[in-house]
PQR file of N, CA, C, O and H, with PARSE charges and radii, in Angstrom:
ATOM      1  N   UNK A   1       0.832  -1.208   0.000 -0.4000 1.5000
ATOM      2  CA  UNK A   1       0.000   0.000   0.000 -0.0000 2.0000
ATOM      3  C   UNK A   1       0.869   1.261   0.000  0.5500 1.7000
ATOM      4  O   UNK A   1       0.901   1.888  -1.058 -0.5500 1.4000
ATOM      5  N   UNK A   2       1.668   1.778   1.171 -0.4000 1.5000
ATOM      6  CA  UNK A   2       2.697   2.202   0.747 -0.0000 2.0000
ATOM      7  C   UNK A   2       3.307   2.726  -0.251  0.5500 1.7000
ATOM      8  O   UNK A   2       3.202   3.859  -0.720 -0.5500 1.4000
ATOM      9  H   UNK A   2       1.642   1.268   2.031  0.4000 1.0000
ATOM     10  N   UNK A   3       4.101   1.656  -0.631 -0.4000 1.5000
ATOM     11  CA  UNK A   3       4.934   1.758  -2.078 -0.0000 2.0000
ATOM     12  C   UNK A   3       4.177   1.847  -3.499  0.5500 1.7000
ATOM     13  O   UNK A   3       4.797   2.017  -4.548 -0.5500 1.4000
ATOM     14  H   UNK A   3       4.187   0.736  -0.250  0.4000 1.0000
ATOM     15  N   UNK A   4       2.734   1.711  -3.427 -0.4000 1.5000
ATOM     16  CA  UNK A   4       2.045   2.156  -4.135 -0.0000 2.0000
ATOM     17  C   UNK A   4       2.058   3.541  -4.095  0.5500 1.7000
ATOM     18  O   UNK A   4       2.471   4.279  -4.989 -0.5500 1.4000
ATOM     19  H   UNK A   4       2.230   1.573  -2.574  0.4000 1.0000
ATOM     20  N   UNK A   5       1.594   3.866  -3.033 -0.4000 1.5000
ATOM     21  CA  UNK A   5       1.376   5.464  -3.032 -0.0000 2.0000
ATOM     22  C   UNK A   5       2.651   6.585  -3.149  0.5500 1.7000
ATOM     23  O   UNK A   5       2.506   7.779  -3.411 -0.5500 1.4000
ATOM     24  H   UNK A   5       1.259   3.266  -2.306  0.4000 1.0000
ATOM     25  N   UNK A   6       3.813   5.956  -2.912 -0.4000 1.5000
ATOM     26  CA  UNK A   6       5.069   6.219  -3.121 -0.0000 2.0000
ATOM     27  C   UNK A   6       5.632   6.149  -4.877  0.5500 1.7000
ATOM     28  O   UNK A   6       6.420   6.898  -5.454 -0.5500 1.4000
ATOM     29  H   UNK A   6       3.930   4.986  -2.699  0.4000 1.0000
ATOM     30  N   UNK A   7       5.030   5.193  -5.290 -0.4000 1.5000
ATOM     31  CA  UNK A   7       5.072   5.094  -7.144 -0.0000 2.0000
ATOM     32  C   UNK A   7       4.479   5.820  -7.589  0.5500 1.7000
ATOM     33  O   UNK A   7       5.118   6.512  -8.381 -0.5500 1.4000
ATOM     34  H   UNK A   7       4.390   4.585  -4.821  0.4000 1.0000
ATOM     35  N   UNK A   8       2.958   6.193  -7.446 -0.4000 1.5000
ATOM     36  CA  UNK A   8       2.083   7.185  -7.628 -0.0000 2.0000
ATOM     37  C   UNK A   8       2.328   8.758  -7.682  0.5500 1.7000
ATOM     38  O   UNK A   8       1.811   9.552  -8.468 -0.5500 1.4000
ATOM     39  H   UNK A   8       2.440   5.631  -6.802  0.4000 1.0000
ATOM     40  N   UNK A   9       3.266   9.030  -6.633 -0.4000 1.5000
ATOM     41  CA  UNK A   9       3.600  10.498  -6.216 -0.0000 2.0000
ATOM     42  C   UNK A   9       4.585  10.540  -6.588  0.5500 1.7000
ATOM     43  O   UNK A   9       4.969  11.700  -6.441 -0.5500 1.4000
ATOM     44  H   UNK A   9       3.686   8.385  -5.995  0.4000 1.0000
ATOM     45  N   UNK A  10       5.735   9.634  -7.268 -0.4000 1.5000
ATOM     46  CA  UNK A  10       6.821   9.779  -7.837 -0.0000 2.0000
ATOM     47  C   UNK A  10       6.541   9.900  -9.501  0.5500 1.7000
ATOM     48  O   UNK A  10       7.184  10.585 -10.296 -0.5500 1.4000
ATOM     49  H   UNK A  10       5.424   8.691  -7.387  0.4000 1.0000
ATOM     50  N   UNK A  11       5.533   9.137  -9.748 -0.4000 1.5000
ATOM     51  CA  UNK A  11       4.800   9.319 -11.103 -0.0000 2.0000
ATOM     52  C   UNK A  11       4.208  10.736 -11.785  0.5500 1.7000
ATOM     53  O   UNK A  11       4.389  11.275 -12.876 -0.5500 1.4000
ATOM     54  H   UNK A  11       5.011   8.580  -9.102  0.4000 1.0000
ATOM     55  N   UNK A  12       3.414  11.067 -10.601 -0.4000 1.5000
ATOM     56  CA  UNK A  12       2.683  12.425 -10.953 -0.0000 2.0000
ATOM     57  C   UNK A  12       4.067  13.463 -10.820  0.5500 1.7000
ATOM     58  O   UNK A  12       4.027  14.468 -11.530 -0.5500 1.4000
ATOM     59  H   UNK A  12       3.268  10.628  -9.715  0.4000 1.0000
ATOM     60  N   UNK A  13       5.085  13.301 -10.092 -0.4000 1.5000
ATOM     61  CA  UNK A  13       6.148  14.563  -9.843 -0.0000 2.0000
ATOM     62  C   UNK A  13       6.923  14.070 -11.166  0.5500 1.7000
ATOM     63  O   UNK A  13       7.266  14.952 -11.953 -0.5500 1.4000
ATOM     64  H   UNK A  13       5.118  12.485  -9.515  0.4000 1.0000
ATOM     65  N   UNK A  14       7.176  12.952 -11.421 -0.4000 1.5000
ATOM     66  CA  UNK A  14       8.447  13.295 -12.790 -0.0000 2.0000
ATOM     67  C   UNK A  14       7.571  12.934 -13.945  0.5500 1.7000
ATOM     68  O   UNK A  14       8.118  12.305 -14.850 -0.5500 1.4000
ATOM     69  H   UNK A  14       6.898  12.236 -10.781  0.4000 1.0000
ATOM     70  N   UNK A  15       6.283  13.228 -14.070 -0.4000 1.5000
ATOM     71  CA  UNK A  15       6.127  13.480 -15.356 -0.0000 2.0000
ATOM     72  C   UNK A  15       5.975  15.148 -16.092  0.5500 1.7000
ATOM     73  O   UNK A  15       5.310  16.033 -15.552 -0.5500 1.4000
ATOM     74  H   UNK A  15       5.838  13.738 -13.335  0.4000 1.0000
ATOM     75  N   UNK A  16       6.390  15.251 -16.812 -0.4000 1.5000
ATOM     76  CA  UNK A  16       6.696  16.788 -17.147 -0.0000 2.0000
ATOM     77  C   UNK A  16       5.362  17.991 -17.566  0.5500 1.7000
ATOM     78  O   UNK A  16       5.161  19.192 -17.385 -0.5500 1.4000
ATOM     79  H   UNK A  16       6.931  14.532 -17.251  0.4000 1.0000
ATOM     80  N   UNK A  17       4.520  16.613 -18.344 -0.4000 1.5000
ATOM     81  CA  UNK A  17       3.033  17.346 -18.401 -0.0000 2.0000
ATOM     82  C   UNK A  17       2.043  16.946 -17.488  0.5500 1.7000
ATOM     83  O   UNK A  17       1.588  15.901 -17.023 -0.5500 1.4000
ATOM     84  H   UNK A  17       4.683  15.637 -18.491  0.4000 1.0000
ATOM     85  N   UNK A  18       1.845  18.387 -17.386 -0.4000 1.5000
ATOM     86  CA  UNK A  18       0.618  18.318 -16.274 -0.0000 2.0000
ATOM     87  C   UNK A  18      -0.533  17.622 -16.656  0.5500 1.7000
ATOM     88  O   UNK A  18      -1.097  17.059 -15.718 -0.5500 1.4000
ATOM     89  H   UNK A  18       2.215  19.236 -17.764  0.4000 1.0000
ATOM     90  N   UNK A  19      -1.130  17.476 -17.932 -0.4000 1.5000
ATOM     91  CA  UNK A  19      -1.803  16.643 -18.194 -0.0000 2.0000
ATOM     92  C   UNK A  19      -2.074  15.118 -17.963  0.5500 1.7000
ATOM     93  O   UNK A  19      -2.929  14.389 -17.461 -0.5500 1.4000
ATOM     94  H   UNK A  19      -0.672  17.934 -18.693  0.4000 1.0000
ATOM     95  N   UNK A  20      -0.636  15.029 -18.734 -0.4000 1.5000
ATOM     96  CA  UNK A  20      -0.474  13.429 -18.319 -0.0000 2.0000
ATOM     97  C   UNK A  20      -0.223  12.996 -17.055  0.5500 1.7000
ATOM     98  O   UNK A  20      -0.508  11.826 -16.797 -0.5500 1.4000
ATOM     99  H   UNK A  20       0.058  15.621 -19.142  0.4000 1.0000
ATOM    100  N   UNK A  21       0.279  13.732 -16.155 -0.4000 1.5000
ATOM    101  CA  UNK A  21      -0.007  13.886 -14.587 -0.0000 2.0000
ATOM    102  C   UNK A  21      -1.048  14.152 -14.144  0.5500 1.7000
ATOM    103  O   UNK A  21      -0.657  14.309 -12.987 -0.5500 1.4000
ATOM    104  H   UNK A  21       0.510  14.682 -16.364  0.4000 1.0000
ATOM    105  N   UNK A  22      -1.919  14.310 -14.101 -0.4000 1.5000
ATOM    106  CA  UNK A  22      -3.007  14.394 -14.117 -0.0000 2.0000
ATOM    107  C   UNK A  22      -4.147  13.273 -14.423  0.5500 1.7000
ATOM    108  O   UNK A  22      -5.111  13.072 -13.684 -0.5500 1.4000
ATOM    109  H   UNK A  22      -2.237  14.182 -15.040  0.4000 1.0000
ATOM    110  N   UNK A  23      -3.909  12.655 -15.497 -0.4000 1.5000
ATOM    111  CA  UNK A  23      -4.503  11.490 -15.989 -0.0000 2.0000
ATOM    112  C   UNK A  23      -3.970   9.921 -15.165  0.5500 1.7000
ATOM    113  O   UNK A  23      -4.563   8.904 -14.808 -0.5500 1.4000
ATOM    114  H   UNK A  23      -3.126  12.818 -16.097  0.4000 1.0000
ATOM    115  N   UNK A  24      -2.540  10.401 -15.116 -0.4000 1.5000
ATOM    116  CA  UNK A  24      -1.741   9.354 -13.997 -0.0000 2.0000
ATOM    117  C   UNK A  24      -2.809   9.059 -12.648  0.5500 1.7000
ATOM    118  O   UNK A  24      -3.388   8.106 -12.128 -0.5500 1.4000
ATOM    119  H   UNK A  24      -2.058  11.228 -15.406  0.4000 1.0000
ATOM    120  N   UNK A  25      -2.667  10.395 -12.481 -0.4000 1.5000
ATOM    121  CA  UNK A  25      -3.099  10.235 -10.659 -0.0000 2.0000
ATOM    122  C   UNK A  25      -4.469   9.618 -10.540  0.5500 1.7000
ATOM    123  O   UNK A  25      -4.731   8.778  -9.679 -0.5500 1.4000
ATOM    124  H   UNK A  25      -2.196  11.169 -12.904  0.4000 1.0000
ATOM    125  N   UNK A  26      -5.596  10.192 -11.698 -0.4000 1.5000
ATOM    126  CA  UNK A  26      -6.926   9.945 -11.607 -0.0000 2.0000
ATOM    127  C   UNK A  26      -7.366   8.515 -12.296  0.5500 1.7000
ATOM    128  O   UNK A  26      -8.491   8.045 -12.466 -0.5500 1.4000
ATOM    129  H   UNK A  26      -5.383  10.874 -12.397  0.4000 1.0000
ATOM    130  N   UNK A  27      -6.036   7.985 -12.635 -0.4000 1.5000
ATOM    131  CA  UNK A  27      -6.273   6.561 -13.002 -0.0000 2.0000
ATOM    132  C   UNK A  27      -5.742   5.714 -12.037  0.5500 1.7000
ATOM    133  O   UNK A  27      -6.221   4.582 -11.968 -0.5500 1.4000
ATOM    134  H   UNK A  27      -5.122   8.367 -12.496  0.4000 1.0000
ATOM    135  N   UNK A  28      -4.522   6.148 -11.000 -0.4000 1.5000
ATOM    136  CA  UNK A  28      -3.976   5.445  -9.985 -0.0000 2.0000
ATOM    137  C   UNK A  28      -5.362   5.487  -8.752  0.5500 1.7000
ATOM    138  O   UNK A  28      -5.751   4.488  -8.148 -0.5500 1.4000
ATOM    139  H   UNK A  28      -4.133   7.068 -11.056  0.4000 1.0000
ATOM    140  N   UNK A  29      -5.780   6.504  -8.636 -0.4000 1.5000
ATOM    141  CA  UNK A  29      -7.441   6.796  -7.509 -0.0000 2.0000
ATOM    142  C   UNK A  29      -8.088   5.377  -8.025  0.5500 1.7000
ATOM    143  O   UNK A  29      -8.100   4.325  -7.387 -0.5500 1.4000
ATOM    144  H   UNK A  29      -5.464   7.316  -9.127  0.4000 1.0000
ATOM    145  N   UNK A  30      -8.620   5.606  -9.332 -0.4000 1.5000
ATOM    146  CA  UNK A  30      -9.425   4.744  -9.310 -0.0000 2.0000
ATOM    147  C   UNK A  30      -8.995   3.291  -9.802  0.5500 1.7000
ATOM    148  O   UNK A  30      -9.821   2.488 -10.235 -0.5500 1.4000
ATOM    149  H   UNK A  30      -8.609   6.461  -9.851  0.4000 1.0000
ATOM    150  N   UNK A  31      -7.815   3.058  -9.713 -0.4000 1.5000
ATOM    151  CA  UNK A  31      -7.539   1.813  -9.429 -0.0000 2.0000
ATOM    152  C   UNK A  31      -7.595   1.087  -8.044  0.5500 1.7000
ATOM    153  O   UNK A  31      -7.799  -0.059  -7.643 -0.5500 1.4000
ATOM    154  H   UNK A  31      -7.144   3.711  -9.362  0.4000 1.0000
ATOM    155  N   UNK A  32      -7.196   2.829  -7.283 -0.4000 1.5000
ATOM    156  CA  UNK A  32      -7.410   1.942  -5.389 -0.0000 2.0000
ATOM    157  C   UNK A  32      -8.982   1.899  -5.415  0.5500 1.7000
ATOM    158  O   UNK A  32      -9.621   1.022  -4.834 -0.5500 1.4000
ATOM    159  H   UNK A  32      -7.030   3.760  -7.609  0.4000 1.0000
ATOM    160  N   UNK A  33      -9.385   2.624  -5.928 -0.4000 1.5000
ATOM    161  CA  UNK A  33     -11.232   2.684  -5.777 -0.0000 2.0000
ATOM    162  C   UNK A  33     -11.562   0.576  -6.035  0.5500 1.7000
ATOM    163  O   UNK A  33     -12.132  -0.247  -5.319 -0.5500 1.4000
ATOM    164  H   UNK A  33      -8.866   3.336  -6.400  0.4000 1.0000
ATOM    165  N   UNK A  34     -10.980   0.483  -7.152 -0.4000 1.5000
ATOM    166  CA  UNK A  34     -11.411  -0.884  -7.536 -0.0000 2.0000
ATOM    167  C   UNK A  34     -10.540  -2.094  -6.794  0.5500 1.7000
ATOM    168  O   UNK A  34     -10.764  -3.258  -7.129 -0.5500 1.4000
ATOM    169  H   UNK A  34     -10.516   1.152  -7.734  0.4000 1.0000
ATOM    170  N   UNK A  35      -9.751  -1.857  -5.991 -0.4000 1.5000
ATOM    171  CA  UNK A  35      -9.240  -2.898  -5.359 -0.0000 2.0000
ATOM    172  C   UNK A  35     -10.008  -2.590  -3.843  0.5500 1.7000
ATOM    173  O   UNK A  35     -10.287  -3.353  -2.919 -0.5500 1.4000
ATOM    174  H   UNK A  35      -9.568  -0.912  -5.719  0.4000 1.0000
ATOM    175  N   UNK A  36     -10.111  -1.847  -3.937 -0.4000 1.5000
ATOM    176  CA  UNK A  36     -11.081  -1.158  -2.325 -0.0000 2.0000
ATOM    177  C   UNK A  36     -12.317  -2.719  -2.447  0.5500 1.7000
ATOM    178  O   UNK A  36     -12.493  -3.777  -1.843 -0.5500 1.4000
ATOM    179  H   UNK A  36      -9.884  -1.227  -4.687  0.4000 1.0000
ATOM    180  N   UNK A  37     -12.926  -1.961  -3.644 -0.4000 1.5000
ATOM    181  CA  UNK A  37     -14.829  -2.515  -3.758 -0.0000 2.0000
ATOM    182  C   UNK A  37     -13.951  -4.147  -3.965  0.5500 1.7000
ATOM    183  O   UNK A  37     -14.830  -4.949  -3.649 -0.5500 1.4000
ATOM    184  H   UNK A  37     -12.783  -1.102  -4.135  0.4000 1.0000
ATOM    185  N   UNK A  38     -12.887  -4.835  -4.274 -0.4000 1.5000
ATOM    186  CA  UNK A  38     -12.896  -6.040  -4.346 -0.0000 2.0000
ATOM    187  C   UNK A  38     -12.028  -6.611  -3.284  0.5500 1.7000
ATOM    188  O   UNK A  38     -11.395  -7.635  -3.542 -0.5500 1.4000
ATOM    189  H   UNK A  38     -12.173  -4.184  -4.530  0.4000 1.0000
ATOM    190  N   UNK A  39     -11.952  -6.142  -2.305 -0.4000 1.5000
ATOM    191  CA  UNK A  39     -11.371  -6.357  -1.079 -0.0000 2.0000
ATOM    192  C   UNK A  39     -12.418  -6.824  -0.437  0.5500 1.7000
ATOM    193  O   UNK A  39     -12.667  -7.975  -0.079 -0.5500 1.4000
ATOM    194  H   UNK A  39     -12.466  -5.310  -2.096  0.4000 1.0000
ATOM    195  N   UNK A  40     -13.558  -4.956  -0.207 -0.4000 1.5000
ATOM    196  CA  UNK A  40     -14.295  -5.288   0.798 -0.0000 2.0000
ATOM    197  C   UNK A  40     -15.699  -6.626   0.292  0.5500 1.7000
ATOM    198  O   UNK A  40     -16.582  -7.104   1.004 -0.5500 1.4000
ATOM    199  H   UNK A  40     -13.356  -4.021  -0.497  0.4000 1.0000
ATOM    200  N   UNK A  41     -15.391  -6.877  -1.139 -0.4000 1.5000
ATOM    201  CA  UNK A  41     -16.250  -8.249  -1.739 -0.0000 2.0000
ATOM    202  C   UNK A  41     -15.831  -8.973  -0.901  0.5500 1.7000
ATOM    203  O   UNK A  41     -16.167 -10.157  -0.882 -0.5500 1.4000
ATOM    204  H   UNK A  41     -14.674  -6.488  -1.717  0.4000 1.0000
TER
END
């Protein structure tokens, strides 16, 4: 969990466009979103 969120924030800081930083982060969210809902399954 962690080192997820540690890949994530190293992801969104060295990518150069804000865009694609941007798209990073809101696809890394809702990947925890979907391991969340299949956990608490």
């Amino acid at each position: 969990m962690p080192l997820a969120v540690v890949h994530g924030w190293r992801f969104a800081t060295t990518e150069p466009a804000p865009k694609v930083a941007y798209h990073g982060l809101v696809h890394f969210q809702h990947k925890m979103v979907v391991v969340v809902m299949l956990w608490c399954m």
